[in-house]
Backbone as CSV, one residue per row, in Angstrom:
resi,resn,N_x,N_y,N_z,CA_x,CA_y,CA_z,C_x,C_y,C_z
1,UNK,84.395,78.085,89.753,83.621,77.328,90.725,84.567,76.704,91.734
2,UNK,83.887,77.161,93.044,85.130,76.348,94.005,84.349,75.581,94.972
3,UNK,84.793,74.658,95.571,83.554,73.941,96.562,84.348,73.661,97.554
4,UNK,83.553,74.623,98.805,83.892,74.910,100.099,84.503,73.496,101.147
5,UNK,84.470,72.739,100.689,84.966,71.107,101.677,86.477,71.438,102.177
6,UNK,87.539,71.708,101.247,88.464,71.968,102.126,88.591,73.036,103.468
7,UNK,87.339,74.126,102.896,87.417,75.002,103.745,86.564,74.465,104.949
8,UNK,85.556,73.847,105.001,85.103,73.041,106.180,86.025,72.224,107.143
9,UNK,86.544,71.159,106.379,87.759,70.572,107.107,88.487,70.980,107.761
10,UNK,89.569,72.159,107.294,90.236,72.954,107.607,89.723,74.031,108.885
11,UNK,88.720,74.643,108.834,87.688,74.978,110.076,87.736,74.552,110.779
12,UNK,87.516,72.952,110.950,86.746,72.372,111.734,88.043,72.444,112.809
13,UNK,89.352,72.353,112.485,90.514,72.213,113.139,90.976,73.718,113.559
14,UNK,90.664,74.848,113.058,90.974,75.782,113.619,90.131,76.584,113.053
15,UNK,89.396,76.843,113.861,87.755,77.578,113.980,88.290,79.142,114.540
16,UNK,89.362,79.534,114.453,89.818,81.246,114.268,89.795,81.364,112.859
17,UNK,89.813,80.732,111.637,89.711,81.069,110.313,89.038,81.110,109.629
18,UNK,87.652,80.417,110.417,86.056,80.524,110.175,85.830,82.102,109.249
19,UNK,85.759,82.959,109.536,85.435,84.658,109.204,85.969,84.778,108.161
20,UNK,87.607,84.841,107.765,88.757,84.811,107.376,88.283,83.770,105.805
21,UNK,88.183,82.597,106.212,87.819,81.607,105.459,86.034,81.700,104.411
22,UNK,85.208,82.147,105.296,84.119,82.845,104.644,84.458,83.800,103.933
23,UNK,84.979,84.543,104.452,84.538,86.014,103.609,85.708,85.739,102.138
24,UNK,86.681,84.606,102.466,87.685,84.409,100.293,86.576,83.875,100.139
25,UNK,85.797,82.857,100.630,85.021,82.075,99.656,84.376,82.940,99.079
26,UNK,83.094,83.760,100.158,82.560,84.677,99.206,82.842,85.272,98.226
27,UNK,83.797,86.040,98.195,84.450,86.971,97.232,85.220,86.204,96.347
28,UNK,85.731,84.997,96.129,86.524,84.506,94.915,85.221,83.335,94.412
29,UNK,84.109,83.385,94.851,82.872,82.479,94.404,82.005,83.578,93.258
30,UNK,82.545,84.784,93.474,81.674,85.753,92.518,82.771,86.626,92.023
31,UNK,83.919,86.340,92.172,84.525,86.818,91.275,84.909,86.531,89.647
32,UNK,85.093,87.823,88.923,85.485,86.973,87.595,87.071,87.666,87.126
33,UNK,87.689,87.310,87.746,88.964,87.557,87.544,89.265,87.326,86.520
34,UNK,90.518,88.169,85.541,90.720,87.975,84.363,92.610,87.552,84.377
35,UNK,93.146,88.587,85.514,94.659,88.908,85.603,94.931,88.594,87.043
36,UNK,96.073,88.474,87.286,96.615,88.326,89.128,96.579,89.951,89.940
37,UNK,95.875,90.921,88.911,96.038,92.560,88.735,95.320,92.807,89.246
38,UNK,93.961,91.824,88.774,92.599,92.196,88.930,92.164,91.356,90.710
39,UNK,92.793,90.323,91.061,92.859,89.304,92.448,93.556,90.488,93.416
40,UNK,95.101,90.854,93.200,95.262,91.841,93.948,94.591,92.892,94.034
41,UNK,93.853,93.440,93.218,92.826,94.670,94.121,92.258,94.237,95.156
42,UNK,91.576,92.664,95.677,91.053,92.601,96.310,91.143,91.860,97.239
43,UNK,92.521,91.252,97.106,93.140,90.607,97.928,95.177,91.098,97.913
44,UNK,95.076,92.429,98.503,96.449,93.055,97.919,97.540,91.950,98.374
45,UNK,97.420,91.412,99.113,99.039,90.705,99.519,98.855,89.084,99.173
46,UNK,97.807,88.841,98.340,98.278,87.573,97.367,99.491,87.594,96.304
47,UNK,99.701,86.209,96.140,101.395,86.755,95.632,101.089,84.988,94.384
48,UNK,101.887,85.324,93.884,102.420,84.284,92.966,103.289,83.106,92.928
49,UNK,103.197,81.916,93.051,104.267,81.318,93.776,104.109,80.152,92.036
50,UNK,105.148,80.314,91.291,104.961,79.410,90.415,103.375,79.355,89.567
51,UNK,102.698,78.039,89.269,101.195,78.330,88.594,100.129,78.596,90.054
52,UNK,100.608,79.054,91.251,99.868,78.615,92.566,99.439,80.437,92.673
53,UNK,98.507,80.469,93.688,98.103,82.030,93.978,98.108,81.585,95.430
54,UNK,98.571,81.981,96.175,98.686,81.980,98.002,98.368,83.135,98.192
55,UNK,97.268,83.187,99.440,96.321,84.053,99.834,96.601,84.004,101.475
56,UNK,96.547,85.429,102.038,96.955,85.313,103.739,95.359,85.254,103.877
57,UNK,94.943,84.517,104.808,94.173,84.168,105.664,94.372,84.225,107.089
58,UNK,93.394,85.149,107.825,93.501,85.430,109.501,94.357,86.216,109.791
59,UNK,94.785,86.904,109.158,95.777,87.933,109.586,97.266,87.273,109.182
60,UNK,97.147,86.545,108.123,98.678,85.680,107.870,99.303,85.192,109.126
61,UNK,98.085,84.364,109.565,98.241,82.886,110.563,97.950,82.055,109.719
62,UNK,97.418,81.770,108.402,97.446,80.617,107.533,97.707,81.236,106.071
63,UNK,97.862,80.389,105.318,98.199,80.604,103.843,97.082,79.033,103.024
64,UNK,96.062,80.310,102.382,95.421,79.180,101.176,96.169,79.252,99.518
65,UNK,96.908,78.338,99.034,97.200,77.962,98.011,95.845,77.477,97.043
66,UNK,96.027,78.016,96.175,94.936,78.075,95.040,95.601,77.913,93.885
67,UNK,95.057,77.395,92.609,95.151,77.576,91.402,94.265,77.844,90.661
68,UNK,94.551,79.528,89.600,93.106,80.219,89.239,93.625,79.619,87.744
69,UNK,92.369,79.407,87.093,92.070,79.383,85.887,91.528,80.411,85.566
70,UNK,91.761,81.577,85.019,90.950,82.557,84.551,90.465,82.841,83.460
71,UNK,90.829,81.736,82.621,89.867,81.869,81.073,88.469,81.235,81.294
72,UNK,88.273,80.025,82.078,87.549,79.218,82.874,86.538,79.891,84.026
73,UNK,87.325,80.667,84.478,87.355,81.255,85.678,86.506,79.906,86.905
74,UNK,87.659,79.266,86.882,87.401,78.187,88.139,88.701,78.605,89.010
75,UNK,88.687,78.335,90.088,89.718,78.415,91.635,89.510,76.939,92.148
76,UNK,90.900,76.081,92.228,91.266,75.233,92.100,91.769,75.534,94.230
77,UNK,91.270,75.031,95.109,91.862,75.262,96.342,92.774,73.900,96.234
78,UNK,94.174,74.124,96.812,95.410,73.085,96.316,95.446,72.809,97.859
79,UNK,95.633,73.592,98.553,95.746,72.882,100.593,95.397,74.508,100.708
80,UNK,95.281,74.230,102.215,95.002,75.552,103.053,96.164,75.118,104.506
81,UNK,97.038,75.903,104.925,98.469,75.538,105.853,98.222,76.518,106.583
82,UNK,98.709,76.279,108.117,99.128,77.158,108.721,100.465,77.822,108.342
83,UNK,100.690,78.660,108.892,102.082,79.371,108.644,103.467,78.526,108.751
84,UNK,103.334,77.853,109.889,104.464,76.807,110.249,104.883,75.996,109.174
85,UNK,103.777,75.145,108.620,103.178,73.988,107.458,103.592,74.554,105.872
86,UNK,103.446,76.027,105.862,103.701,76.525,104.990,104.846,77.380,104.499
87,UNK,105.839,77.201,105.550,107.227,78.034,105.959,108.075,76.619,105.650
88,UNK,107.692,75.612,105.665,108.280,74.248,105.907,108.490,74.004,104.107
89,UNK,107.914,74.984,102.989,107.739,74.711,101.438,107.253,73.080,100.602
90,UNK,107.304,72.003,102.016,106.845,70.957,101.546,105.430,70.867,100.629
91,UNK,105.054,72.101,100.342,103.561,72.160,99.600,104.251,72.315,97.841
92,UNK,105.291,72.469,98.059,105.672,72.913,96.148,105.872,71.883,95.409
């Protein structure tokens, strides 16, 4: 279960990630992921960063940091960064 507020916020400030930002929610709101095996099929260039899952958003003009629980299967959204914000590693 994930609840869309960061992704509103985050919108509201850069409304090019609107599409981008819909269409993870959709797809990680009905997903039931088991492995990071099963996330990369459908998101191939998510990557692993420590317990975090970072996801390109907009064409990797932003990066959403997540933490999946997959026994749970809850998605934990940790920040959503632009590239700059997120090149800077102050998120670790």
């Amino acid at each position: 279960m994930i609840t869309p507020r960061r992704l509103r916020e985050f919108s509201k400030k850069h409304s090019d990630a609107v599409p981008s930002l819909e269409r993870w929610y959709v797809i990680v709101r009905h997903a039931q992921w088991q492995t990071l095996a099963e996330v990369k099929r459908v998101f191939p260039q998510a990557d692993v960063v420590g317990r975090r899952t970072v996801f390109n958003i907009a064409g990797n003009k932003y990066r959403l940091i997540a933490r999946i629980n997959y026994r749970r299967q809850i998605v934990y959204i940790l920040a959503i960064l632009t590239y700059a914000e997120y090149d800077k590693e102050q998120w670790k």
